[in-house]
N, C-alpha and C positions, 0 to 999 in steps of 0.2 A: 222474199222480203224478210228482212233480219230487223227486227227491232234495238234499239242501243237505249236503256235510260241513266241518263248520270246525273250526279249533283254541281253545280257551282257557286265555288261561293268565292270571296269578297271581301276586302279591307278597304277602309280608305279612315284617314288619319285627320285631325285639325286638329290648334291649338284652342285651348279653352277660350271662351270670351265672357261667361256670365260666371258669377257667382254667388250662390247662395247662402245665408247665414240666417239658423232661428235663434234669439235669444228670451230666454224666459227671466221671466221675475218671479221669486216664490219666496213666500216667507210665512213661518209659523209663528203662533203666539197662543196665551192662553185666550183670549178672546176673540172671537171672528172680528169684531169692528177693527182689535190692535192689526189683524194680518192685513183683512181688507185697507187699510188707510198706509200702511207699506207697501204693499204688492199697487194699491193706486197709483201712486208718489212714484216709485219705480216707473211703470210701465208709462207713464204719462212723460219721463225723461226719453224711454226708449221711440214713444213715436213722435217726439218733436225732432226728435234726431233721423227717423225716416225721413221725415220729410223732408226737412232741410237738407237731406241726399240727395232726392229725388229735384228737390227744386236747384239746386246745382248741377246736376245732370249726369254725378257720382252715383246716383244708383238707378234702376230703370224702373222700379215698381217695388210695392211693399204692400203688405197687410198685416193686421193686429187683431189678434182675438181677444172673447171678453175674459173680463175677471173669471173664475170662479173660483168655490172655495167648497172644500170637503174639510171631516171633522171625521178623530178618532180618540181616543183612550188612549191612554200611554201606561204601562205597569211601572210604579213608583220604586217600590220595596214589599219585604216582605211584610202582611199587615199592615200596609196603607192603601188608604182608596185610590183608584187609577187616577191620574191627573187628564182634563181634556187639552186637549191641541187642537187649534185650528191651523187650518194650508191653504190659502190662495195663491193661488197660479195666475198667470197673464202670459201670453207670447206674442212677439214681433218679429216677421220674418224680410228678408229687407234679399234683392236682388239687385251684386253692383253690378256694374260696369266698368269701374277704376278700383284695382285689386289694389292697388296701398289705399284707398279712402277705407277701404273695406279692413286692411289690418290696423289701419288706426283707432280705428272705430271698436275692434274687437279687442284691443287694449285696454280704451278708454271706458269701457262698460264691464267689461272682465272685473278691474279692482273693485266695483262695489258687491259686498253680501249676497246682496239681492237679488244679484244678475246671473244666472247661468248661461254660459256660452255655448252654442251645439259647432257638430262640424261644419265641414264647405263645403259646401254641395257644385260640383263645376260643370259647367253647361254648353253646350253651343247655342246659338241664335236661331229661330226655326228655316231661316233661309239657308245659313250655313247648313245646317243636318237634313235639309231638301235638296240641297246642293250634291254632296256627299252621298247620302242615298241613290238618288240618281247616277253618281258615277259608280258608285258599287254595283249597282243594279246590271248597268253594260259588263262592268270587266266579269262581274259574278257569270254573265253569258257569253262569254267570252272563254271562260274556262272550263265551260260545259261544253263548248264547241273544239276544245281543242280535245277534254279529253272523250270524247266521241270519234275525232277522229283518230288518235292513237290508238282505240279499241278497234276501230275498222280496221286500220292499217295492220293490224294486228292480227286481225282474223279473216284478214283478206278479201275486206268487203271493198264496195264503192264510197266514195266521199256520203259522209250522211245526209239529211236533210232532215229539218227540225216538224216533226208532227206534232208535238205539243209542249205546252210552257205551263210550269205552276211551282207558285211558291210553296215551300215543305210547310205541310199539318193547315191548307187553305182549298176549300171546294172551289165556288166559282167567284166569289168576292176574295184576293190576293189584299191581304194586309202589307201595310208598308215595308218595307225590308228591314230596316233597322233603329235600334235609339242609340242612344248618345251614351257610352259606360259611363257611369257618376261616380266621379272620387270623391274621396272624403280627407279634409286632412284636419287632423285635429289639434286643437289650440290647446299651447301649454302653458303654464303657468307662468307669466313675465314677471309678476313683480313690481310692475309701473316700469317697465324695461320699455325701450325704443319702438315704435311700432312691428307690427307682426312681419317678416317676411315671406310670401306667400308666392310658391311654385304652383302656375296653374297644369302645367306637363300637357299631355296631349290625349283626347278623347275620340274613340273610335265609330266608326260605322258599318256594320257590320249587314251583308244583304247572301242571301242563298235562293236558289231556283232549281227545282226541278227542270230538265227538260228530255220528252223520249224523242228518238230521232228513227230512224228508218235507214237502211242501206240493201242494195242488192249485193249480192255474192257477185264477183271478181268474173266475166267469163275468158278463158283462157284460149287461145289458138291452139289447133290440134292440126300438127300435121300430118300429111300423108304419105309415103314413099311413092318414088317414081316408080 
């Protein structure tokens, strides 16, 4: 009995379907009240406009974190006393589902001060990427099985058979095969230019298995003379 262990692994491809975008409001001032009633005013634009996504059904969910606000010293010159700054922050992170509602939107918030725009975060659906895993899963065993038997055939054994299955760096609980690669693309500076053009491309699934298999040595006919 000859033991074979080999690895299989796995691709499988889809087009993006979600995307993600966080936008912050930040603004300094010499007084915490000046930042805080900015960075309010702000952020209080950015979740009416979540919503009003989400209730059109351009985006599929959102959340908004609270204010807060940190305080430091600034060095003025030389022989003057340090000036204080205050910073409040606020964030709202918004998942579409209609990639132009989402570049317009990343326009239309971009030109104001107060808004910082992060990248896109691109995503598939959790059925989509159960979908996808699942067929990674087979073809990933699929190509442990073929090269098992290329090693047989190679070394002269019998067709193999599968004595055990596990996914790589997993005892007895196998973690899911794969996530989803998250692109990023980042937003340049328009200008009040046309809405954003946004390539979603395509995000991968990626699944690998161990499996060792088993084969007997080849036996051969021996003949005899008459």
């Amino acid at each position: 009995m000859v033991e074979i262990t080999v690895c299989g692994h796995a691709v499988r491809r889809a087009s993006a379907e979600r995307a993600s975008v966080t936008v912050r409001s930040r603004w300094s001032a010499p007084s915490a009240e000046a930042a805080m009633r900015a960075v309010a005013e702000a952020h209080e634009r950015l979740v009416a406009d979540a919503r009003a996504h989400a209730a059109t059904g351009a985006a599929e969910s959102w959340h908004a974190d609270r204010i807060w606000i940190a305080h430091h010293r600034e060095w003025v010159g030389e022989g003057q006393p340090p000036r204080s700054v205050y910073t409040a922050e606020a964030a709202v992170t918004v998942r579409f589902v209609d990639v132009e509602a989402l570049g317009a939107w990343m326009v239309a918030v971009g030109v104001h001060e107060t808004h910082e725009v992060g990248g896109v975060e691109w995503s598939l659906t959790e059925e989509t990427e159960r979908d996808l895993a699942k067929a990674a899963r087979a073809l990933a065993i699929a190509d442990a099985v073929e090269r098992a038997g290329d090693y047989a055939a190679a070394a002269g054994l019998s067709t193999p058979t599968v004595a055990a299955i596990q996914e790589p760096g997993t005892a007895a609980q196998p973690a899911p095969a794969g996530k989803a690669r998250r692109e990023m693309a980042a937003l340049s500076d328009t200008g009040g230019a046309p809405p954003v053009s946004l390539a979603a491309g395509e995000l991968e699934v990626r699944a690998a298995v161990e499996v060792r298999f088993v084969a007997e040595p080849q036996r051969h006919a021996v003949g005899t003379g008459g």
